[in-house]
mmCIF file as Biopython writes it, N, C-alpha, C and O atoms, coordinates in Angstrom:
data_model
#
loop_
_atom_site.group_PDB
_atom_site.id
_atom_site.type_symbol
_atom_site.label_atom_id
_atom_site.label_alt_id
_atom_site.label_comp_id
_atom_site.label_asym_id
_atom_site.label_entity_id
_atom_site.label_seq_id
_atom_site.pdbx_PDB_ins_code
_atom_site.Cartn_x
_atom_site.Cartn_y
_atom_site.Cartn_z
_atom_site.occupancy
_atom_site.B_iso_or_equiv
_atom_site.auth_seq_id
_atom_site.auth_asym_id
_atom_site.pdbx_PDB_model_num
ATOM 1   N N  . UNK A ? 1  ? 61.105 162.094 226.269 1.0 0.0 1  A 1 
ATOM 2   C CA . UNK A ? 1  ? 61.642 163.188 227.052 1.0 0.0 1  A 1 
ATOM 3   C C  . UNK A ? 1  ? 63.156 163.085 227.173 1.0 0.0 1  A 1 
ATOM 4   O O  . UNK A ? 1  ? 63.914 164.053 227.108 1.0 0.0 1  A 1 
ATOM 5   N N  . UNK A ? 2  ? 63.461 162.035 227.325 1.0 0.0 2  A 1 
ATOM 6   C CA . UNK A ? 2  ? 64.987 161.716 227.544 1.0 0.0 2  A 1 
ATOM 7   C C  . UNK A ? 2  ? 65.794 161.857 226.005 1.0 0.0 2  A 1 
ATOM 8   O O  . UNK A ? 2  ? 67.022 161.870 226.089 1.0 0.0 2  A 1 
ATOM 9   N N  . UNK A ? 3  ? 65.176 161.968 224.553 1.0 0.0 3  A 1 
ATOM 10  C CA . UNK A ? 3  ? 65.230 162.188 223.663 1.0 0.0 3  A 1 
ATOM 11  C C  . UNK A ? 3  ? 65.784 163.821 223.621 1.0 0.0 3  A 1 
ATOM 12  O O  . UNK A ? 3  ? 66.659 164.148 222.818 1.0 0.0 3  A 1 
ATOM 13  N N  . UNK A ? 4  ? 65.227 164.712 224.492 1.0 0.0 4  A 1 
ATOM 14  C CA . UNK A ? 4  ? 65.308 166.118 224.172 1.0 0.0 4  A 1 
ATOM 15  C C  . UNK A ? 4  ? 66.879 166.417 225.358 1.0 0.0 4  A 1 
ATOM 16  O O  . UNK A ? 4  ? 67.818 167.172 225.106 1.0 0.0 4  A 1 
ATOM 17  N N  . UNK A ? 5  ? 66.761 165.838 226.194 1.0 0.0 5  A 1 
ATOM 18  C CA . UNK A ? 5  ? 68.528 165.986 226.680 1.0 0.0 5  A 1 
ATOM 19  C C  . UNK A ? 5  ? 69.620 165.489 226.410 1.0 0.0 5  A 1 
ATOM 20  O O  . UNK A ? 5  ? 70.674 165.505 227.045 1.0 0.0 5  A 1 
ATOM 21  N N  . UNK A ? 6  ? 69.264 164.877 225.104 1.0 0.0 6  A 1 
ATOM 22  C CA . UNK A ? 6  ? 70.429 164.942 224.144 1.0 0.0 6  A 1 
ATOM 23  C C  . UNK A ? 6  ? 70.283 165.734 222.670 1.0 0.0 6  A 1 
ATOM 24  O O  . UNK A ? 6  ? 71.288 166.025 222.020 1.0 0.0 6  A 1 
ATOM 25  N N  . UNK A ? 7  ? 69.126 166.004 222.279 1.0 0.0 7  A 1 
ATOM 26  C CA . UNK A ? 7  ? 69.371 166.922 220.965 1.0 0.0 7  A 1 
ATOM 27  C C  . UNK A ? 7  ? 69.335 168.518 221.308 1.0 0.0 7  A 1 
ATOM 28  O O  . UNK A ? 7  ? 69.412 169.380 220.432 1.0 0.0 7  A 1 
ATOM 29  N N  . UNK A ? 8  ? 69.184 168.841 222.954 1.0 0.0 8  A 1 
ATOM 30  C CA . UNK A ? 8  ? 68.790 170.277 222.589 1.0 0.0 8  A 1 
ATOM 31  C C  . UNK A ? 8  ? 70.380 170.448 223.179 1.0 0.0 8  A 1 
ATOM 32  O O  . UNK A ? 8  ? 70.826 171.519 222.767 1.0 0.0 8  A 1 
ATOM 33  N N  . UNK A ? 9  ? 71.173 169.864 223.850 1.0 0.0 9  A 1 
ATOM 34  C CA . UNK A ? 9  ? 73.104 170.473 223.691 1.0 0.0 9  A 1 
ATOM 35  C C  . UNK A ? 9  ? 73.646 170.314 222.284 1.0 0.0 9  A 1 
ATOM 36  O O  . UNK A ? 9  ? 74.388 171.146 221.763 1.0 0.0 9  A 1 
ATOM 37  N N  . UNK A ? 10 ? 73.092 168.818 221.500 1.0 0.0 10 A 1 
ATOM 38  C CA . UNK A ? 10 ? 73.744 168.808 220.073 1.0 0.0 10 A 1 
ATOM 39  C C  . UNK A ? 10 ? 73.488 170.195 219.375 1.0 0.0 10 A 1 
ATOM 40  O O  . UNK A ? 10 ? 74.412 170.793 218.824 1.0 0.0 10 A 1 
ATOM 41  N N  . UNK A ? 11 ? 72.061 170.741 219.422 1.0 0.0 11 A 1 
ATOM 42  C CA . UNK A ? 11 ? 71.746 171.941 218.334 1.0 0.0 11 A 1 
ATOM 43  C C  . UNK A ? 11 ? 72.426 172.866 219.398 1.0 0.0 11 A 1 
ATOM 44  O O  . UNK A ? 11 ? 73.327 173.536 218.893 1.0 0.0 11 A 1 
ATOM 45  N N  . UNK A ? 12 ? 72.277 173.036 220.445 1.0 0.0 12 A 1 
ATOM 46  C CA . UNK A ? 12 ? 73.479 174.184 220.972 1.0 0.0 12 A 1 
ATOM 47  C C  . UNK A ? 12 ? 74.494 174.641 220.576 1.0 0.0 12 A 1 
ATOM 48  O O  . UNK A ? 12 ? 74.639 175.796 220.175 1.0 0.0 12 A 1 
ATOM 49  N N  . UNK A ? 13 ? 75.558 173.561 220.654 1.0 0.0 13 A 1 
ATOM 50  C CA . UNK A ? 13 ? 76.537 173.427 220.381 1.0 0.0 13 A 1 
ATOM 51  C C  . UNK A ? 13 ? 76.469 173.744 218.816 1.0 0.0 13 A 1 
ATOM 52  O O  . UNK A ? 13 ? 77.100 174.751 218.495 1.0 0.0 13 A 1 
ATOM 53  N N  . UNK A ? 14 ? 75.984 173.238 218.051 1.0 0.0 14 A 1 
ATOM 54  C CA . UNK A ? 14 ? 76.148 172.691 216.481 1.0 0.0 14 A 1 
ATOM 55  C C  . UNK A ? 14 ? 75.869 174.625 216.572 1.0 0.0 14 A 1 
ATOM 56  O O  . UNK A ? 14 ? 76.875 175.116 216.059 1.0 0.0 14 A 1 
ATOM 57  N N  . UNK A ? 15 ? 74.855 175.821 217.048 1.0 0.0 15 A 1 
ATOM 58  C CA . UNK A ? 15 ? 74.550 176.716 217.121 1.0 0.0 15 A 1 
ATOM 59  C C  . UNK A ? 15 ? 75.555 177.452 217.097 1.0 0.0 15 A 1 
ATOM 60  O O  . UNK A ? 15 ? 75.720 178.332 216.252 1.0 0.0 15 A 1 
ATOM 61  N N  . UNK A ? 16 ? 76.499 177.135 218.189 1.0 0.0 16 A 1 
ATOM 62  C CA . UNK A ? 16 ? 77.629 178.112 218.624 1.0 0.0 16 A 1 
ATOM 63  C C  . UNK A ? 16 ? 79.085 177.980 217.858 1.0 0.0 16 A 1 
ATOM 64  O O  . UNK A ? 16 ? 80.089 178.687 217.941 1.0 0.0 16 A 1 
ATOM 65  N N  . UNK A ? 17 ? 78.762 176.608 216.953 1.0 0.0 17 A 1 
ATOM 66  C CA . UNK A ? 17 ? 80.098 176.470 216.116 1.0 0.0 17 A 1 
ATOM 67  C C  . UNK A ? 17 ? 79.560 176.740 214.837 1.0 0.0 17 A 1 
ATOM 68  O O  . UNK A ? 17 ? 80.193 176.529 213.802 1.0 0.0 17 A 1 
ATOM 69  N N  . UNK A ? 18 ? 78.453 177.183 214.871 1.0 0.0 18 A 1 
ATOM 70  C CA . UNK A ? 18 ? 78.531 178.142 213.174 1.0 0.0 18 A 1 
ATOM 71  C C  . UNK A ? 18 ? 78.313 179.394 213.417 1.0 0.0 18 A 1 
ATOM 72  O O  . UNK A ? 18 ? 78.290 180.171 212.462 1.0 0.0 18 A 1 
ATOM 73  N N  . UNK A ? 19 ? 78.076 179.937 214.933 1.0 0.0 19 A 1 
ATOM 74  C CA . UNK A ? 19 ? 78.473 181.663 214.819 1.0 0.0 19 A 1 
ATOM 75  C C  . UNK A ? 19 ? 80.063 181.707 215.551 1.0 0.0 19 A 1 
ATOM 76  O O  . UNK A ? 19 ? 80.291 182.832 215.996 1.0 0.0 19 A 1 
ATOM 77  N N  . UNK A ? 20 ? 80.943 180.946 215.718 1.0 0.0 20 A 1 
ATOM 78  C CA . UNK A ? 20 ? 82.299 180.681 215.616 1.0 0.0 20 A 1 
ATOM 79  C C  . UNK A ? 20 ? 82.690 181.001 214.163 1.0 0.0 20 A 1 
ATOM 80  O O  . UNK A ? 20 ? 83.232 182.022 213.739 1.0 0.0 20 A 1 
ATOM 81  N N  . UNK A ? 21 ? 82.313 179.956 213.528 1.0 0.0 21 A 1 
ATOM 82  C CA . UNK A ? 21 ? 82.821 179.697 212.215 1.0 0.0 21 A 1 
ATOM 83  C C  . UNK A ? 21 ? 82.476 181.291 211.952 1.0 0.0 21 A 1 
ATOM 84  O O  . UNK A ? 21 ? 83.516 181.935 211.817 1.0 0.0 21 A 1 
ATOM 85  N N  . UNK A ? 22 ? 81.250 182.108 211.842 1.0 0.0 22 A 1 
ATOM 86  C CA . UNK A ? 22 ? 80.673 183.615 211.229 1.0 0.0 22 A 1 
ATOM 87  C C  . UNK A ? 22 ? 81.746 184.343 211.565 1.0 0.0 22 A 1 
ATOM 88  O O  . UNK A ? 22 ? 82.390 184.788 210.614 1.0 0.0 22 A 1 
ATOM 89  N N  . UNK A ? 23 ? 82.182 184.630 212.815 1.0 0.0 23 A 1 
ATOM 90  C CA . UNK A ? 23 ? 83.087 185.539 213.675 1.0 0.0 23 A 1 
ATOM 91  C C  . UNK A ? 23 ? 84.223 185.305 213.301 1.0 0.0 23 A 1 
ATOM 92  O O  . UNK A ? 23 ? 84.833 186.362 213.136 1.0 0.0 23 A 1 
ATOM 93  N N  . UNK A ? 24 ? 84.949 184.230 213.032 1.0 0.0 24 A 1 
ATOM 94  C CA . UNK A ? 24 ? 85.569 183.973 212.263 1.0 0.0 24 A 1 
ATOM 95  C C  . UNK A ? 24 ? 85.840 184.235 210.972 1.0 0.0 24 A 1 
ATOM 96  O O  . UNK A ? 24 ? 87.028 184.340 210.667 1.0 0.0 24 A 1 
ATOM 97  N N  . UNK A ? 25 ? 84.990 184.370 210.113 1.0 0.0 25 A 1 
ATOM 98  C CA . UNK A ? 25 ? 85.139 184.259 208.640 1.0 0.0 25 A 1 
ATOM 99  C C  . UNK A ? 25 ? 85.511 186.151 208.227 1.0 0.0 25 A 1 
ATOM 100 O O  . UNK A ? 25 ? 86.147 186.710 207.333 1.0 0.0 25 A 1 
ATOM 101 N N  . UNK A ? 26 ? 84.393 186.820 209.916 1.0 0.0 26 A 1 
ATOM 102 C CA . UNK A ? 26 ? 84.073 188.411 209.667 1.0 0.0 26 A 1 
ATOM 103 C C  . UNK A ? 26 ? 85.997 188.701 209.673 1.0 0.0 26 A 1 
ATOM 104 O O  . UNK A ? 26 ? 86.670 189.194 208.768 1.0 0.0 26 A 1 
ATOM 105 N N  . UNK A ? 27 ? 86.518 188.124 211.193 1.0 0.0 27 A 1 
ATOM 106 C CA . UNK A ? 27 ? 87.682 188.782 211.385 1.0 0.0 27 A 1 
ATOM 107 C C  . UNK A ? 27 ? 89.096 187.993 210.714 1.0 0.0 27 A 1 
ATOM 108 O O  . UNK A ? 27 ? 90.254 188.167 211.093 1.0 0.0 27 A 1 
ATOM 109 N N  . UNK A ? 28 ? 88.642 187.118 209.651 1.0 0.0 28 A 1 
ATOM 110 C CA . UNK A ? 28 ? 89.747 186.766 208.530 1.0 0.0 28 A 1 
ATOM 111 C C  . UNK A ? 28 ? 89.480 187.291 207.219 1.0 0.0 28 A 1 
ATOM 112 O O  . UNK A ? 28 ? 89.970 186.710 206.251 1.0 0.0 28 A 1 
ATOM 113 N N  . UNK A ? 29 ? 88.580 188.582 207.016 1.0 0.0 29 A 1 
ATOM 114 C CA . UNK A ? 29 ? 88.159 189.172 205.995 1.0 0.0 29 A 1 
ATOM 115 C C  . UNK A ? 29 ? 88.172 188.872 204.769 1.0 0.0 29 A 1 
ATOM 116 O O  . UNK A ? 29 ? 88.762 189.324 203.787 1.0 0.0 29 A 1 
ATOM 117 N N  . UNK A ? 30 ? 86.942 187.483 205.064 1.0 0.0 30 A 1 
ATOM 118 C CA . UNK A ? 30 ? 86.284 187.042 203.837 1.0 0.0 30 A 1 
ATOM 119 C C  . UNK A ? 30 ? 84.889 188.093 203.597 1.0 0.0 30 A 1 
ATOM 120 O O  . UNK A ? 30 ? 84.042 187.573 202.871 1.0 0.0 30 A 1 
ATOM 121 N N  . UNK A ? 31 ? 84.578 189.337 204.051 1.0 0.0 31 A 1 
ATOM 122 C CA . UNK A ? 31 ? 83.773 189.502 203.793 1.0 0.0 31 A 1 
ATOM 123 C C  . UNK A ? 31 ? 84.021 191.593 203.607 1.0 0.0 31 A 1 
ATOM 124 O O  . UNK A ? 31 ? 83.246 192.537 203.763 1.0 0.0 31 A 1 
ATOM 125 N N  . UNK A ? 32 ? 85.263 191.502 203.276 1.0 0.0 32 A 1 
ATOM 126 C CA . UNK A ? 32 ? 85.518 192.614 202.767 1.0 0.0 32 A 1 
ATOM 127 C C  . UNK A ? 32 ? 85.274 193.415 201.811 1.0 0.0 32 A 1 
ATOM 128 O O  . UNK A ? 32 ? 84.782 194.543 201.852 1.0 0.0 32 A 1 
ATOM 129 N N  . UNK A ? 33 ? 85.813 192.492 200.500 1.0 0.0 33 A 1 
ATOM 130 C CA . UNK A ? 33 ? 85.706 193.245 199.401 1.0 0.0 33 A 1 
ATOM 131 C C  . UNK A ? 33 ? 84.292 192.805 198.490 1.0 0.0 33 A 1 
ATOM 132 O O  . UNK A ? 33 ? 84.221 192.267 197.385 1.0 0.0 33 A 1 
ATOM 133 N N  . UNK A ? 34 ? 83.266 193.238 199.377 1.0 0.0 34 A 1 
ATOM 134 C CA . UNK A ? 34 ? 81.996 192.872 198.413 1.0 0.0 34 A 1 
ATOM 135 C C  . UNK A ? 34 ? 81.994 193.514 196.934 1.0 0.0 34 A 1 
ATOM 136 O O  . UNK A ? 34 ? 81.747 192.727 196.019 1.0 0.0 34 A 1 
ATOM 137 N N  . UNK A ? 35 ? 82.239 194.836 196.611 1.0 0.0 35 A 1 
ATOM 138 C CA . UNK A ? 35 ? 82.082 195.092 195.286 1.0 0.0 35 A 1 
ATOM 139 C C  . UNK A ? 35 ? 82.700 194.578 194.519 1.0 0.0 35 A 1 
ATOM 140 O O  . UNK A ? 35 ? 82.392 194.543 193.328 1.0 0.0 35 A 1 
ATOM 141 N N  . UNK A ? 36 ? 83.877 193.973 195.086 1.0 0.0 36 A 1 
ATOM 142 C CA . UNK A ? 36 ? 84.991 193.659 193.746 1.0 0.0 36 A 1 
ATOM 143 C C  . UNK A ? 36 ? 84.120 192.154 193.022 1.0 0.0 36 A 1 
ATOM 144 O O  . UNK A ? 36 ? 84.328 191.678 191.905 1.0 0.0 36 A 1 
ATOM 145 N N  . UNK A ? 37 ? 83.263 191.722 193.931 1.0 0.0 37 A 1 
ATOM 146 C CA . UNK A ? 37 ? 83.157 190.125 193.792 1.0 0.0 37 A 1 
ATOM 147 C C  . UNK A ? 37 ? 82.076 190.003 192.572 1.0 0.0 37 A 1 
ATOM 148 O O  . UNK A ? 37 ? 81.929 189.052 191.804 1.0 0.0 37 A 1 
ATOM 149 N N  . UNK A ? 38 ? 81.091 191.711 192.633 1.0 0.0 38 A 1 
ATOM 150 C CA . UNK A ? 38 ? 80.192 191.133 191.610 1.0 0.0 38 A 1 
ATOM 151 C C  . UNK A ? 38 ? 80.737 192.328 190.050 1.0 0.0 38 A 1 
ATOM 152 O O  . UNK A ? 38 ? 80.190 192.513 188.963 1.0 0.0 38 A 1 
ATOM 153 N N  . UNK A ? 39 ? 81.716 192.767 190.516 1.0 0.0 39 A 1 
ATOM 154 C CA . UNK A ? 39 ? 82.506 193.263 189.318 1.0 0.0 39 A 1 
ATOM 155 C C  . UNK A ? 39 ? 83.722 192.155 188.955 1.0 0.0 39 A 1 
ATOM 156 O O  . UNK A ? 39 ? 84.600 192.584 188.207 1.0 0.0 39 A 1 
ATOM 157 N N  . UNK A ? 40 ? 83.829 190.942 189.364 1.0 0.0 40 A 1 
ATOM 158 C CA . UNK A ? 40 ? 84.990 189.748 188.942 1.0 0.0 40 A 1 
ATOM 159 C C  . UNK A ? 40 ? 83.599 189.380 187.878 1.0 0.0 40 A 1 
ATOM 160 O O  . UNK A ? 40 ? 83.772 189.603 186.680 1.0 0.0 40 A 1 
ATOM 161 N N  . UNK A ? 41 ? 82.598 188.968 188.212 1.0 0.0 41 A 1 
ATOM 162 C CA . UNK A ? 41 ? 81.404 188.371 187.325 1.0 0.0 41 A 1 
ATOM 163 C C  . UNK A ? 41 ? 81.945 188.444 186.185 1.0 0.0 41 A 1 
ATOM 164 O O  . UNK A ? 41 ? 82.627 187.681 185.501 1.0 0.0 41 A 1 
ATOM 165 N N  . UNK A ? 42 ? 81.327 190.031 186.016 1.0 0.0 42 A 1 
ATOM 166 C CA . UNK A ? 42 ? 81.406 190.616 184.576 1.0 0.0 42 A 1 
ATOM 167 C C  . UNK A ? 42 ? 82.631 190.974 184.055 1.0 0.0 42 A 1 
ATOM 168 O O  . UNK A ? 42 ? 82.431 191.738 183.111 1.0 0.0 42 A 1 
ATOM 169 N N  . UNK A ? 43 ? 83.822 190.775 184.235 1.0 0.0 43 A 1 
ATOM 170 C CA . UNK A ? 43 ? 85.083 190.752 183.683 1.0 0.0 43 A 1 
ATOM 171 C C  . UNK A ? 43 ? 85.205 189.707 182.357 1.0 0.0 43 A 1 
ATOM 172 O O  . UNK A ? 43 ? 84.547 188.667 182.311 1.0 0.0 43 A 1 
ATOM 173 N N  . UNK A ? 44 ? 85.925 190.029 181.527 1.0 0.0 44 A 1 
ATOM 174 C CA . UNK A ? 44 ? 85.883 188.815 180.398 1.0 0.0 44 A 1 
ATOM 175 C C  . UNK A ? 44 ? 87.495 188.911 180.206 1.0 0.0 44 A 1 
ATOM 176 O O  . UNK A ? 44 ? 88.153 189.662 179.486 1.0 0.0 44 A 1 
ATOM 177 N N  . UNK A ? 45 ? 88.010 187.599 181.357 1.0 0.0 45 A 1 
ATOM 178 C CA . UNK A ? 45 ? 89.539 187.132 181.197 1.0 0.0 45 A 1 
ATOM 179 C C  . UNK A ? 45 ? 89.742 186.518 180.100 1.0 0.0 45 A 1 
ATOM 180 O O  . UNK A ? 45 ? 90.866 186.096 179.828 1.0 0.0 45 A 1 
#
C-alpha cells in the first residue's frame, strides 16, 4: 500500500509533463505544416 503513494504522484506528474511537452510542441508549431511533410517523402533531391 505504501508502494502506491509513491508511484501514483510519479505517473502524475510523469502525466502532466508529457501534456506540457504536447502544448508545447502545438504552440511552437511543430505541428503545422502536415502536408508539406508527406510531400518532402516523395521529392527526389
Amino acid at each position: 500500500m505504501s508502494v502506491l503513494l509513491l508511484v501514483i504522484p510519479i505517473a502524475l506528474s510523469l502525466g502532466a509533463l508529457g501534456l506540457c511537452a504536447f502544448l508545447w510542441a502545438l504552440r511552437s508549431g511543430q505541428y503545422d505544416d502536415v502536408e508539406g511533410a508527406e510531400l518532402r517523402v516523395l521529392s527526389d533531391d
